[in-house]
VOGU-3710 file (C-alpha; in Angstrom, 3 decimals, decimal comma):
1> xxxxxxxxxx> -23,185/-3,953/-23,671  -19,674/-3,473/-22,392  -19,324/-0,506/-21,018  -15,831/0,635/-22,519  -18,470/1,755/-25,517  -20,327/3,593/-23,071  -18,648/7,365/-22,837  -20,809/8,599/-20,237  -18,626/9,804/-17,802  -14,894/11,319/-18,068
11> xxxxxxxxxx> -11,983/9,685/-18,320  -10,547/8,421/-15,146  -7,509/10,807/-14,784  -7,667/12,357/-17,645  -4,674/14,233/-17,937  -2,777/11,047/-17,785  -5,028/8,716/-19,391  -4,019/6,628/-22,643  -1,276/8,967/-22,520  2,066/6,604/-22,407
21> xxxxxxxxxx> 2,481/4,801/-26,143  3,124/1,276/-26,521  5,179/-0,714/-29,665  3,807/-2,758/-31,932  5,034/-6,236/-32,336  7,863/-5,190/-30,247  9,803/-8,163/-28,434  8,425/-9,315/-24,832  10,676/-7,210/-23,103  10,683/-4,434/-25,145
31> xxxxxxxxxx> 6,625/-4,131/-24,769  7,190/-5,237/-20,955  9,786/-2,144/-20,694  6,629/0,072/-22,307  4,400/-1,528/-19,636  6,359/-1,296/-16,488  5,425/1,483/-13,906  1,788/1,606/-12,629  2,961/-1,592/-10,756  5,382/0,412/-8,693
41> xxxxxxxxxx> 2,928/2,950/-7,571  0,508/0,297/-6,432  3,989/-1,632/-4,569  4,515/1,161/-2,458  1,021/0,730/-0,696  2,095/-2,421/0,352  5,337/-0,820/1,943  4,371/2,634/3,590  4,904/3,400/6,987  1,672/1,968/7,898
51> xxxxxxxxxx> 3,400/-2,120/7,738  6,636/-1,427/9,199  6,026/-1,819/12,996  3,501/-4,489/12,284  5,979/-6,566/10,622  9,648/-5,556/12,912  7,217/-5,741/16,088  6,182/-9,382/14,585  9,566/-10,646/13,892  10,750/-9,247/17,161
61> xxxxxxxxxx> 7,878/-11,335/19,151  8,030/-14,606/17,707  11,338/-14,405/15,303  10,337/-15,881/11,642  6,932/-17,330/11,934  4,761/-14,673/10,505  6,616/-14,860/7,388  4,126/-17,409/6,083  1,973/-14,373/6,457  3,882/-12,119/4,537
71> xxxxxxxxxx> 4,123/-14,298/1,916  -0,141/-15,229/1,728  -0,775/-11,628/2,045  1,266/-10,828/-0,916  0,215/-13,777/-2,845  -3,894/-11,966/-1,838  -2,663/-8,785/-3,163  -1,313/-10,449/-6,360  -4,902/-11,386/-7,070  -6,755/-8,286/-6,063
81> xxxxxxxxxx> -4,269/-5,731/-8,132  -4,389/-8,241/-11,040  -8,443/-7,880/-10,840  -8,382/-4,082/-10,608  -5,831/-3,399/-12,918  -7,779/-5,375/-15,778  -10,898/-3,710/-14,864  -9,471/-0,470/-15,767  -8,362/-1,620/-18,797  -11,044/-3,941/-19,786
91> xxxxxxxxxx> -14,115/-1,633/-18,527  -12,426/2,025/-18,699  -13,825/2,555/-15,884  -11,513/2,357/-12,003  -13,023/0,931/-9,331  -14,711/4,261/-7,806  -16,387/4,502/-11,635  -17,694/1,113/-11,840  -19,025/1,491/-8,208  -20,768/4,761/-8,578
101> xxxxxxxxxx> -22,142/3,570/-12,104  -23,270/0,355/-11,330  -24,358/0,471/-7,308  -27,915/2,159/-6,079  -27,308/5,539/-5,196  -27,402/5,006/-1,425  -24,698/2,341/-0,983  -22,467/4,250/-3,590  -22,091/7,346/-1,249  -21,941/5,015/1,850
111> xxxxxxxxxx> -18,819/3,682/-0,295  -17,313/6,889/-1,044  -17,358/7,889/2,829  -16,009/4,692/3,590  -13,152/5,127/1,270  -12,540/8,757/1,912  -12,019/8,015/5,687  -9,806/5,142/4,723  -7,589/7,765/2,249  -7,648/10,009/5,346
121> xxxxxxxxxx> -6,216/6,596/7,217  -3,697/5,907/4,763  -2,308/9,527/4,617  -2,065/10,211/8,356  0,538/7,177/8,049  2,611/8,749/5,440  2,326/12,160/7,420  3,399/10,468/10,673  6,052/8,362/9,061  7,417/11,533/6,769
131> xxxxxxxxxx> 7,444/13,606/9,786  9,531/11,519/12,253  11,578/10,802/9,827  12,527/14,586/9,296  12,420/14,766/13,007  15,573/12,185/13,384  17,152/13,049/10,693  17,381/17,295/11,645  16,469/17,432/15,044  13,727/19,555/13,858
141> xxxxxxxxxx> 10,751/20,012/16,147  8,378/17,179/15,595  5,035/19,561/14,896  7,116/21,609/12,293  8,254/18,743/11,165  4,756/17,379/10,281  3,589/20,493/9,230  6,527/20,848/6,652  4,783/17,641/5,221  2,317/19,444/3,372
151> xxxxxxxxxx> 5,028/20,753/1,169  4,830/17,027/-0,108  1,440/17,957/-2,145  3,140/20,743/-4,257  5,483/18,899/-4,685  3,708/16,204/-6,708  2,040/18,617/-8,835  5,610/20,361/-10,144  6,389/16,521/-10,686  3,208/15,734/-12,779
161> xxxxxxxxxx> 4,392/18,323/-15,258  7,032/16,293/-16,380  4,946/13,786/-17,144  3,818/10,886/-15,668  6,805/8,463/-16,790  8,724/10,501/-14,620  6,474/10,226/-11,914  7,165/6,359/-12,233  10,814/6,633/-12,406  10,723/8,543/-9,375
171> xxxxxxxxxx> 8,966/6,098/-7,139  10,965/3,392/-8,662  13,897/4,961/-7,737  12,570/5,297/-4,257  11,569/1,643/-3,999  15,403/0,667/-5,011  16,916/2,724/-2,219  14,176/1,243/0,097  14,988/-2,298/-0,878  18,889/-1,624/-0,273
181> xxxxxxxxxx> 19,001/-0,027/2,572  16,803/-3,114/3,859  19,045/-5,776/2,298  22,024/-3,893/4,194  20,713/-4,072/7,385  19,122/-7,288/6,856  22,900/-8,883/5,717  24,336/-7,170/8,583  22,236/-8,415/11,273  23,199/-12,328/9,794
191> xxxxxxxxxx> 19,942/-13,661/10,029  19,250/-17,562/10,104  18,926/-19,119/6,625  17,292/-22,127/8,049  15,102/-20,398/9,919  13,892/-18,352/7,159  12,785/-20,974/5,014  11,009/-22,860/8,127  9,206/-19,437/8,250  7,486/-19,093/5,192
201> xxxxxxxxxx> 5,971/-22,463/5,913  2,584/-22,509/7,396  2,502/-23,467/11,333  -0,510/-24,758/13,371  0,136/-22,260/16,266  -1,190/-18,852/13,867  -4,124/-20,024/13,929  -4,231/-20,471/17,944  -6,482/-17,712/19,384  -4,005/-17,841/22,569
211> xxxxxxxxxx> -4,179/-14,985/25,214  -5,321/-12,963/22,694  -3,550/-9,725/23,621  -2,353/-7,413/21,048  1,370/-9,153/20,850  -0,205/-12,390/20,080  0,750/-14,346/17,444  -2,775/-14,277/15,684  -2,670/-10,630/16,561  0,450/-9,696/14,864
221> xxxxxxxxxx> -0,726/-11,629/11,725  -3,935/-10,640/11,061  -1,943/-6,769/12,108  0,165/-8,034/9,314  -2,481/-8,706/6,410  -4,175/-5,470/7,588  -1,575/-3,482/6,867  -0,447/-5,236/3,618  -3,812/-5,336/1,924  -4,479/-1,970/1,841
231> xxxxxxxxxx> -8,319/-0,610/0,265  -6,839/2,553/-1,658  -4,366/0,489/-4,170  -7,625/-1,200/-6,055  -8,777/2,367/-6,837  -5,404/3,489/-7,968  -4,671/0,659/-10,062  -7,717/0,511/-11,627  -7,131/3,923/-12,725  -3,279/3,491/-13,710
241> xxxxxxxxxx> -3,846/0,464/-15,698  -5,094/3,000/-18,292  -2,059/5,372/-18,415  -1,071/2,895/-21,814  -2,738/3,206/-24,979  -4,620/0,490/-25,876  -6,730/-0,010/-29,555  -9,974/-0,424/-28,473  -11,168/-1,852/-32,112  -8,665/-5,006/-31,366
251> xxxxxxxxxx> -9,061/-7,416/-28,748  -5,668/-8,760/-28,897  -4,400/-5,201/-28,041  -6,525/-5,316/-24,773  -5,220/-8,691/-24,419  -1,810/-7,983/-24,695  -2,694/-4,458/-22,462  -4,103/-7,015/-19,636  -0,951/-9,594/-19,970  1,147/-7,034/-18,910
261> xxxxxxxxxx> 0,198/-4,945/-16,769  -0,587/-8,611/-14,792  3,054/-8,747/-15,191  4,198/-5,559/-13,943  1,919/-5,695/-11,007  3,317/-9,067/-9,969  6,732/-8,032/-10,769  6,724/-4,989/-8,800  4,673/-6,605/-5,957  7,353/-9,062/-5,798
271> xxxxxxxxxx> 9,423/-6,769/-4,772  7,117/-5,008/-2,317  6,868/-8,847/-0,645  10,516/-8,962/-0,508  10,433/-5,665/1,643  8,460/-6,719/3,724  10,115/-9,664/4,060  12,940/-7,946/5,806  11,360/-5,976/7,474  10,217/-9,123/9,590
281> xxxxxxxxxx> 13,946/-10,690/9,254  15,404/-7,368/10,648  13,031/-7,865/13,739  13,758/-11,363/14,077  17,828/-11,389/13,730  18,269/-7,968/15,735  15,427/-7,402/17,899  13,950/-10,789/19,163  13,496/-10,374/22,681  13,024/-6,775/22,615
291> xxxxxxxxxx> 9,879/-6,473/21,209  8,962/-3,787/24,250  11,936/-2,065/22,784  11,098/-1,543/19,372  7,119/-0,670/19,060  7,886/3,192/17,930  9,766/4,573/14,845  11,764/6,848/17,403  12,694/3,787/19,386  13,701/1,556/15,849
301> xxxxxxxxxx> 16,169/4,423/15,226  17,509/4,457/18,939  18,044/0,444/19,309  20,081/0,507/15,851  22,673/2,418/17,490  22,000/0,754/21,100  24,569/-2,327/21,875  22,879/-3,626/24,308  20,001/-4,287/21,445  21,473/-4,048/18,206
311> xxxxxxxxxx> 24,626/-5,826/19,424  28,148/-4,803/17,836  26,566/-3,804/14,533  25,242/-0,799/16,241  25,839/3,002/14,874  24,477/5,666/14,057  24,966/5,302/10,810  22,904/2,413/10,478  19,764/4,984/12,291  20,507/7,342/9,444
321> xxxxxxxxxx> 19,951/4,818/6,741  16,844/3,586/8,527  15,343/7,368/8,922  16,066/7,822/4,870  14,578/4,378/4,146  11,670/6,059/6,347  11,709/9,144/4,474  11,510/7,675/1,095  8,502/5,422/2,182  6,533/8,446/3,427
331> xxxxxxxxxx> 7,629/10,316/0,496  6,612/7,515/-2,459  2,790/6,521/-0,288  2,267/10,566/-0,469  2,302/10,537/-4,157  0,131/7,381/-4,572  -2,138/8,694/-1,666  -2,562/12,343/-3,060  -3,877/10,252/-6,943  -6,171/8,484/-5,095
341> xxxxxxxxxx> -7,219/11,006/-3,839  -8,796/12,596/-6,842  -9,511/9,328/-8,610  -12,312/8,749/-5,773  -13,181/11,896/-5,529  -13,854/12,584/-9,863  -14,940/8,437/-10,062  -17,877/8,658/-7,145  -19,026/12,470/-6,736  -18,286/13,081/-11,043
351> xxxxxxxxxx> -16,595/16,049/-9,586  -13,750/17,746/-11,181  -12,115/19,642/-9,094  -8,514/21,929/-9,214  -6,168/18,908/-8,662  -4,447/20,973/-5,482  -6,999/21,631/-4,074  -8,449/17,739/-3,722  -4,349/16,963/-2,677  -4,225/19,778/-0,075
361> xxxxxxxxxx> -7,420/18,990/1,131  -6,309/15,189/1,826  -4,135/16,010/3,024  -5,086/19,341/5,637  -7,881/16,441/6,686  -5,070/13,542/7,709  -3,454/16,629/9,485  -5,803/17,302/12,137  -5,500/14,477/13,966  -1,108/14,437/14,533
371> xxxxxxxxxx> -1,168/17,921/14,521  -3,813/17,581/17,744  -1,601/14,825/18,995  1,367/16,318/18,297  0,490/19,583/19,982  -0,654/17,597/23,078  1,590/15,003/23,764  5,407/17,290/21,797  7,979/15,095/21,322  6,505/11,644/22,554
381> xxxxxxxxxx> 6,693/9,723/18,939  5,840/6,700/20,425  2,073/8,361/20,558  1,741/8,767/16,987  3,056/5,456/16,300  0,084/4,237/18,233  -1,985/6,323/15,927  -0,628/4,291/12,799  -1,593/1,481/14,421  -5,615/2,392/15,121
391> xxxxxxxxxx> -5,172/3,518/11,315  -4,355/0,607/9,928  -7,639/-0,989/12,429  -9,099/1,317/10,280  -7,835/-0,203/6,939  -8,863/-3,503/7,655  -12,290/-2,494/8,651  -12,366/-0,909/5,356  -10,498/-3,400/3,071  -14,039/-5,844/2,455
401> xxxxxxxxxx> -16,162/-2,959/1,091  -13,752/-2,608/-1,589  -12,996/-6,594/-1,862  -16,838/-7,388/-3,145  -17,451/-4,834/-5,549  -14,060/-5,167/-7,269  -14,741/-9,374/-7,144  -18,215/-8,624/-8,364  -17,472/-6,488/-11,392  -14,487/-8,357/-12,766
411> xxxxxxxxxx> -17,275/-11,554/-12,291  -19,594/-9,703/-14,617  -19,692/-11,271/-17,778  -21,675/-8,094/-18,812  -18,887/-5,989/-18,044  -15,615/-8,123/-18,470  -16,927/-9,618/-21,913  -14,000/-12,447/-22,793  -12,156/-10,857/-20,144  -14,295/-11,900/-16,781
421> xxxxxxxxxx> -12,649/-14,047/-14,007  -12,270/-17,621/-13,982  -14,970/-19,040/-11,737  -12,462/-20,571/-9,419  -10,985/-17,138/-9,321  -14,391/-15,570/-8,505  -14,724/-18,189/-5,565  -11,143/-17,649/-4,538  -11,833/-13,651/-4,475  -15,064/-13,969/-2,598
431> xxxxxxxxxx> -13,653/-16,478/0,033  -10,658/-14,041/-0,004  -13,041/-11,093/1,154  -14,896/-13,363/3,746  -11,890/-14,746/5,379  -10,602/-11,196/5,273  -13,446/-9,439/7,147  -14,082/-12,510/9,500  -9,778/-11,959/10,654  -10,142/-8,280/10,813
441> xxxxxxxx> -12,945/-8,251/13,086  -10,772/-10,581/15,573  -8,103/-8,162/14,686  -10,316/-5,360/15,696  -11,528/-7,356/18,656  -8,539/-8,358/20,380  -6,784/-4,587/20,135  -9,985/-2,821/21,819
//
């Protein structure tokens, strides 16, 4: 039996749940319009803080070449969200639902810590990148300005009284000004055309193991895919997928309810590629050769408004669009990071708990660590941008044990009914995960 006719557990967030209506034999675009939103909420995973050195540090080192891996590791994420959303949908049930309902009892808490310390990853990214960002843009003392971060959580919960459509337009409107900013700088720094389009072409020398130092070119990618695949946006989608009300009595509703939310996620993942994307070009066309140069946020900012790097294109103006840009990534991961946060902690443990108190929580735990840093080391950035990087190690340690279970249950036949994965998709998911966990332990390798 399917277990959408199950009603075991609760709702996976229920406040928000089957709470956004659809039309009826509307137009394509009109139902499409209804449709679009959890898509952009799962895009900004795939554009925090967490993949922006990654990918300027790549483009820097070896100009466009790793843009073949920008474009595979949004072509993987395409897949994965596509899985998760319809297993919300089809089941539900999200991901941390299905696991805890479906997994013995001893792997489904080894699961939830798993995840929990990859949350705690993801967030101390956001914290770092929201912080510095307020640093540069004030002059504010880096600790307060981390510290002033925490504001972020109350923040979301005076927006989730508006309702979550607002929520949605918010973080779309976030995404926009991150995309523009990006396509400024990008046009600015008159990148090679040619060389773009050679990049996004696969090349025999990524898959060289070389010196295998943490700049090398199999280094940088598999940092690349790391960051881009991130663990925490097959919860959330899973769980967003069901903000639209579906009839349950008629499978072509849950069909239609699966079409497009595959269409949104692509859509808006699209755009996420595109960002990341030029983030890459912006390394190439401005920073090749400086690579050294450009490994911190701080330094990013500086070399925009250094000639000697940036070249006559440099001013400060240009640093103040990047800190904004940096802002508004922080900004949009802490509201996807902080629902997360209490769809894994509801979905595993059953536990409801006051939704502040699972956000502040979160977020006091990410915290700890770059407020001990911070303390320590004062104004050296470039120390917390280090501690991004070991997060997003982190990540891709963590990214395979949600990979299987998500491939598994959208497999199930049980549990997917009409609705269950093409078998070349199931193969393509599980050689996905096993490629995935074979890179990130060279990744993992090569950095310690």
């Amino acid at each position: 039996m399917s277990i959408r006719n199950q009603h075991l557990q609760k709702q996976s967030m229920g406040e928000i749940n089957q709470s956004i209506e659809v039309p009826q034999n509307a137009s394509f675009w009109k139902t499409l319009r209804a449709f679009l939103g959890p898509g952009a909420l799962v895009a900004v995973g795939y554009m925090d803080p967490g993949n922006w050195i990654t990918s300027v540090v790549g483009g820097a080192t070896y100009k466009y070449l790793l843009l073949f891996v920008v474009l595979i590791s949004s072509l993987i994420a395409m897949q994965l969200q596509q899985m998760a959303g319809k297993l919300g949908i089809v089941t539900r049930r999200d991901l941390a639902q299905a696991t805890a309902q479906h997994l013995p009892k001893g792997l489904r808490y080894l699961l939830f810590v798993i995840i929990e310390l990859a949350l705690m990853a993801t967030d101390l990214a956001e914290v770092i990148g929201s912080g510095i960002a307020l640093h540069l843009l004030f002059g504010w003392p880096l600790l307060l300005s981390i510290l002033i971060t925490i504001l972020d959580v109350f923040l979301l919960l005076s927006l989730m009284k508006l309702g979550f459509k607002k929520i949605e337009a918010i973080v779309s409107t976030l995404i926009l000004t991150i995309l523009l900013i990006f396509v400024y700088l990008t046009v600015l720094s008159r990148p090679s055309l040619s060389g773009i389009a050679a990049g996004y072409l696969p090349h025999l020398s990524l898959f060289s193991f070389g010196n295998g130092g943490a700049n090398s070119q199999l280094t940088l990618a598999l940092g690349i895919i790391g960051a881009t695949v991130m663990p925490h946006n097959l919860y959330l989608h899973s769980s967003l997928s069901q903000t639209r009300k579906v009839d349950y009595t008629d499978q072509s509703s849950i069909k239609q309810a699966v079409r497009f939310m595959t269409w949104d996620s692509n859509i808006q993942l699209t755009l996420a590629f595109v960002v990341n994307s030029l983030l890459l070009i912006l390394g190439a066309s401005l920073f090749y050769g400086h690579a050294s140069d450009i490994s911190a946020f701080s330094q990013m900012y500086n070399a925009l408004q250094d000639s000697k790097i940036a070249g006559s294109i440099a001013s400060a103006s240009l640093s103040t669009l990047f800190a904004i840009a940096l802002l508004a990534s922080g900004q949009n991961s802490t509201i996807t990071g902080t629902l997360t946060g209490q769809i894994v902690m509801e979905g595993f443990l059953h536990m409801k708990l006051p939704e502040w108190l699972i956000r502040l929580v979160t977020r006091l735990l990410a915290l700890v660590p770059v407020i001990i840093v911070a303390f320590i080391y004062g104004s050296q950035e470039g120390v917390l941008d280090q501690l991004i990087v070991y997060s997003q190690v982190f990540l891709s340690l963590a990214l395979p044990f949600s990979i299987f279970p998500l491939v598994y249950f959208t497999s199930n036949k049980k549990l997917m009914g009409d609705h269950v994965n093409a078998k070349w998709n199931t193969i393509l998911g599980y050689l996905v995960a096993t490629v995935l966990t074979i890179l990130n332990l060279k990744l993992i390798f090569d950095l310690f």
